[in-house]
Structure formats: C-alpha cells, structure tokens
C-alpha positions in Angstrom: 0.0 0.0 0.0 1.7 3.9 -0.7 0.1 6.6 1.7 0.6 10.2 -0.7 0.6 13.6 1.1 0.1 16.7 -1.1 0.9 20.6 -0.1 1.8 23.4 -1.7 -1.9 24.9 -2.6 -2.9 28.1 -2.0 -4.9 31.2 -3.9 -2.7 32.9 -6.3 -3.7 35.8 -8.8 -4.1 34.8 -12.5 0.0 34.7 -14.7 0.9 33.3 -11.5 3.2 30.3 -10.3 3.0 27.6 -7.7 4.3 24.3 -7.3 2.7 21.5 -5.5 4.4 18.6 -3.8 3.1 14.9 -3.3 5.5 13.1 -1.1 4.6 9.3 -1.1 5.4 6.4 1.8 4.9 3.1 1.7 5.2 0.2 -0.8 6.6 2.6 -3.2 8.7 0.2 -5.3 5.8 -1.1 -7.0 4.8 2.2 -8.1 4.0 1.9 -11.5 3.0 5.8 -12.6 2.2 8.8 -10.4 -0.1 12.1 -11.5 -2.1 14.6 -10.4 -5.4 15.5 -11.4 -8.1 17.7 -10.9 -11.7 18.6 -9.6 -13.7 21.9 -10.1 -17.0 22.2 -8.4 -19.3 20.4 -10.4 -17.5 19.0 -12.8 -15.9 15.4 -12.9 -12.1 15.2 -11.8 -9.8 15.2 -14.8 -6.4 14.3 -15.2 -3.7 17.0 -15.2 -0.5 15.1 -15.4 1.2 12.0 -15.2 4.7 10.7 -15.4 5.5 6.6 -15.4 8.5 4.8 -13.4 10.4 5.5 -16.6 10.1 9.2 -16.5 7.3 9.3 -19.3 5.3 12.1 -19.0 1.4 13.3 -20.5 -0.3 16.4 -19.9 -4.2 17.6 -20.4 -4.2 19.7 -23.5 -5.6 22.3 -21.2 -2.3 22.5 -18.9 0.8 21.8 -22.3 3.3 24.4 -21.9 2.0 25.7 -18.4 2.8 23.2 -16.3 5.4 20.4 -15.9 5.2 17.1 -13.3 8.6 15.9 -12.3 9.9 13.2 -9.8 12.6 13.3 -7.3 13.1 9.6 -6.5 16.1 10.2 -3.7 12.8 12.2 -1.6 10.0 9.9 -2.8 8.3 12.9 -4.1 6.4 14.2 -7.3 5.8 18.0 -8.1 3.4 19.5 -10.3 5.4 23.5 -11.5 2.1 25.2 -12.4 2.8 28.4 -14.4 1.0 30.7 -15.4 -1.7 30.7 -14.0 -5.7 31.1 -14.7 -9.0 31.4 -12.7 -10.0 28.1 -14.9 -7.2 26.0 -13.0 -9.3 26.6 -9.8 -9.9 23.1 -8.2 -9.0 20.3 -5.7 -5.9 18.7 -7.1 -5.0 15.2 -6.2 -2.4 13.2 -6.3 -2.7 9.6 -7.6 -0.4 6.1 -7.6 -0.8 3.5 -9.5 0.2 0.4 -8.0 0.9 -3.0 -8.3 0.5 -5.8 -11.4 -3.3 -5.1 -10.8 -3.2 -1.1 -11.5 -4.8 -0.3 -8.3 -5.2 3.3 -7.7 -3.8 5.1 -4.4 -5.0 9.1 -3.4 -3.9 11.7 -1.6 -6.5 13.9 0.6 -6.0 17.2 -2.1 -4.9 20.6 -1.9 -6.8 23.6 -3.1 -5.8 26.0 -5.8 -7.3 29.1 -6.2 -6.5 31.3 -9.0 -8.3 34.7 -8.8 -8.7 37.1 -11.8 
C-alpha cells in the first residue's frame, strides 16, 4: 500500500506560479505511474499530469506548456510546477499512484488552488 501527502496549494492571482508537492510512503517500489489531477465544483475530476516509473510524461491539452510534473526519487516525491496561471485552473488537485501488477489506484486527501482574476 503507498500513503501520498500533497501541499503546496494556495490562492494565487491569475499569470501566477506555484508548485505543488506529493510526497509518497509506503510500498513505493511497485509504483507503476504517479499524477495529479483535478476537480472543479461540479465538474468530474480530470487528469492534469502524469509521469511513469520510466520518467514518461502526459499532460491535459488544457495545462501543455503551463505546467510540468517531475519526480525526485532520492525524496519519494512528485511536483506539479504550475505556471501561469488562470481562474479556470481553480480546483481540488490530487495526487494519484498506481500500483501494483493489478493497477490499483492510491490518493492523496488534495490541496486547493485558487487562481483569482
């Protein structure tokens, strides 16, 4: 099992940076992909970013050239570097795990980004 524990939310005015942090514990070594993704109000949560074991990396169309997902393995720890900004990147992001020959899917509790105009 991998416990993940995000910070680094916050409200932040639009052409803004932050950079969240998912540090993960656990049964790490069977991690097969980490990512973060998303959920407005309303709407359905939505991928963001993800990078595999390998250092493979996919982005939503909506964040490409914005923001970029890295991994330090020495700290057990993804980022998500989330430039510039805008009011429509305002959501609950999550980190996720996926674990295990049987994909199973680990969460962290989510951190709140609030991009004002």
């Amino acid at each position: 099992q991998v416990r993940l524990v995000e910070s680094g939310g916050g409200l932040v005015q639009a052409g803004r940076s932050l950079r969240l942090s998912c540090a993960a514990s656990g049964s790490i070594f069977s991690i097969n992909s980490m990512g973060w993704y998303r959920q407005a109000p309303g709407k359905q949560r939505e991928l963001v970013a993800t990078i595999t074991n390998g250092g493979s990396t996919n982005y939503a169309d909506s964040v490409k050239g914005r923001f970029t997902i890295s991994i330090d393995n020495a700290k057990n720890t993804v980022y998500l570097q989330m430039n510039s900004l805008k009011p429509e990147d305002t959501a609950v992001y999550y980190c996720n795990a996926d674990w295990g020959l049987g994909a199973e899917d680990y969460w962290g509790q989510g951190t709140q980004v609030t991009v004002s105009s």
